[in-house]
N, C-alpha and C positions, 0 to 999 in steps of 0.2 A: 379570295386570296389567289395572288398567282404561284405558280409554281416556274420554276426556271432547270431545265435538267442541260448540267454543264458540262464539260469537258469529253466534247465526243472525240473519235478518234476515227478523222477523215478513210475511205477505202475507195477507190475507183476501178470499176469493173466496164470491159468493154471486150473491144475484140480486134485482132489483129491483122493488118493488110499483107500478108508472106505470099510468096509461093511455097505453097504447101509439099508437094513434089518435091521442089529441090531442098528442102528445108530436111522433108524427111531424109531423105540421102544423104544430108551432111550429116546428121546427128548420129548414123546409123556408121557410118565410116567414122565417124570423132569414136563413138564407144567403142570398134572396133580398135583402133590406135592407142587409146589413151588406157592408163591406169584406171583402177579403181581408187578415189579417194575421200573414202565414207566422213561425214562431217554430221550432219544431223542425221543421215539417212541408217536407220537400222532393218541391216538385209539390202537388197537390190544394189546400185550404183550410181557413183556420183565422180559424175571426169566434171575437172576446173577446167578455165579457161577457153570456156566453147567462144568468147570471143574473137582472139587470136586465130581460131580455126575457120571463123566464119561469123566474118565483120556484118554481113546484112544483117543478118538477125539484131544485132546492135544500134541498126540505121532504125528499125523500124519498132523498135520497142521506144527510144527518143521521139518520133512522130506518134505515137500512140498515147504517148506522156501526155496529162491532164492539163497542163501547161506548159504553154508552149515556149520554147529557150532554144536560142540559138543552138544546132548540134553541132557547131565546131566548137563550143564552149564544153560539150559534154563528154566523159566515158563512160563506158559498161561494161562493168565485169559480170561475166556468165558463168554457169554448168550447169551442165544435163543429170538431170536424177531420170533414174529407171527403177520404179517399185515394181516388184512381182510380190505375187500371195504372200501375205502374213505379212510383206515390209510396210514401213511407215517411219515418220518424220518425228523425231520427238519435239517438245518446245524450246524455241528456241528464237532469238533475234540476230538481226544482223547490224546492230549497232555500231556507226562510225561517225562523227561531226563532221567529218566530209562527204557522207552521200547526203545526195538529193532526194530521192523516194526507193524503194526495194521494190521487186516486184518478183512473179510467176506467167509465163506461158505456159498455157497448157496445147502440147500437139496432140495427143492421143490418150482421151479418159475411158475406160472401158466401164462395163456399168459395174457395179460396187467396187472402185478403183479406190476409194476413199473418198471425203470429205476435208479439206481446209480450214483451219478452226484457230481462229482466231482470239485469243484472249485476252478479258480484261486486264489493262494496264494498272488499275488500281489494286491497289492491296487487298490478298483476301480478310487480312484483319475489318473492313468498312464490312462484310457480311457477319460477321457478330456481334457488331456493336448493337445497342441496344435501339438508336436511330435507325437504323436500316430494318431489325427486327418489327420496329412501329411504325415506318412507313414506307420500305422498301416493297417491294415485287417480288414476293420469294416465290409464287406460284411460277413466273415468269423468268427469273434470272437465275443464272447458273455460272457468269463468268463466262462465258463463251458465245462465239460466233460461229456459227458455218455456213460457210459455202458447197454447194456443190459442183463441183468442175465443168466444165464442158469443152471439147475440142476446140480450139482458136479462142479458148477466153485469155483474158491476158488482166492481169490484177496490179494495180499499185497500192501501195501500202508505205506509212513512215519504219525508216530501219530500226526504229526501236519498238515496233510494234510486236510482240512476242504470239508466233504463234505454232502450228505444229498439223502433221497430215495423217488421219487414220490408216489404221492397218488396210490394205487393200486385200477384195475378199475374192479377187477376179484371175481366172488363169491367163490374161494377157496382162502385159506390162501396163503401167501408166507413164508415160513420159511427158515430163517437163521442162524447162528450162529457168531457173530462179535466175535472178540478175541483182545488180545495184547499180544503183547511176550515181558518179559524181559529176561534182564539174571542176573541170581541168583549172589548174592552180597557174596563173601565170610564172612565166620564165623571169626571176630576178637575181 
């Protein structure tokens, strides 16, 4: 008998072509200027709109894209999260019928910065039913994914993919950059 397991839920992990130097300087001058304006992030910082502040980072998150699309068809909206000890990301999506994929830059993981975790999209009602009890994986599955970060990874993911970032256990920051891409709506 075969077996068919359906509905995965694509992720693309790679790595990102920046100058690194100037990249870190912008980010470092953006959290200097901007507000803090906590959105998933409990504890640490999150400034909106690193786009606006610093369009490269923008150019090269579109070139890193898993598919490739014209980049004057695309935008990106940014901001910088900075966790320090104990912060972390609760779950959450960034759902909109107009992005094109979600994603994260990671600049700077330190070691036990946390993990990225990613969760099942299905309901957790299929873990009780009594089909999944008689032939599920329960040794194996939990509803979750993780990643563990690394400097210059950079991740895509669908904006409805719900996911969340462990408590960081590190006394230096972890800094990131989450984005979304859409594509530019013609002028009518």
């Amino acid at each position: 008998m075969k077996k068919l397991d359906l509905f995965s839920c694509p992720l693309w992990i790679g790595e990102c072509e920046l100058d690194r130097p100037k990249l870190g300087a912008a980010i470092m001058q953006f959290r200097e200027s901007q507000m803090n304006n906590l959105a998933s992030n409990i504890g640490g910082y999150q400034g909106i709109d690193f786009d606006r502040f610093y369009p490269d980072f923008s150019n090269h998150a579109i070139k890193s894209m898993p598919t490739k699309i014209l980049s004057d068809q695309l935008t990106v909206k940014s901001w910088i999260n900075f966790n320090y000890k104990g912060n972390f990301n609760i779950k959450h999506q960034h759902f909109n019928p107009d992005i094109v994929l979600s994603g994260v830059y990671y600049f700077k993981v330190p070691e036990k910065g946390g993990k990225i975790i990613f969760h099942d999209p299905r309901t957790p009602l299929i873990r009780i039913g009594k089909d999944f009890q008689m032939f599920g994986d329960q040794n194996e599955y939990n509803g979750n994914y993780m990643i563990e970060p690394k400097d210059n990874m950079i991740i895509f993911f669908p904006s409805w993919f719900e996911h969340s970032v462990q408590s960081s256990r590190s006394d230096e920051p972890r800094i990131s950059i989450a984005f979304n891409i859409f594509i530019n709506q013609p002028n009518t």
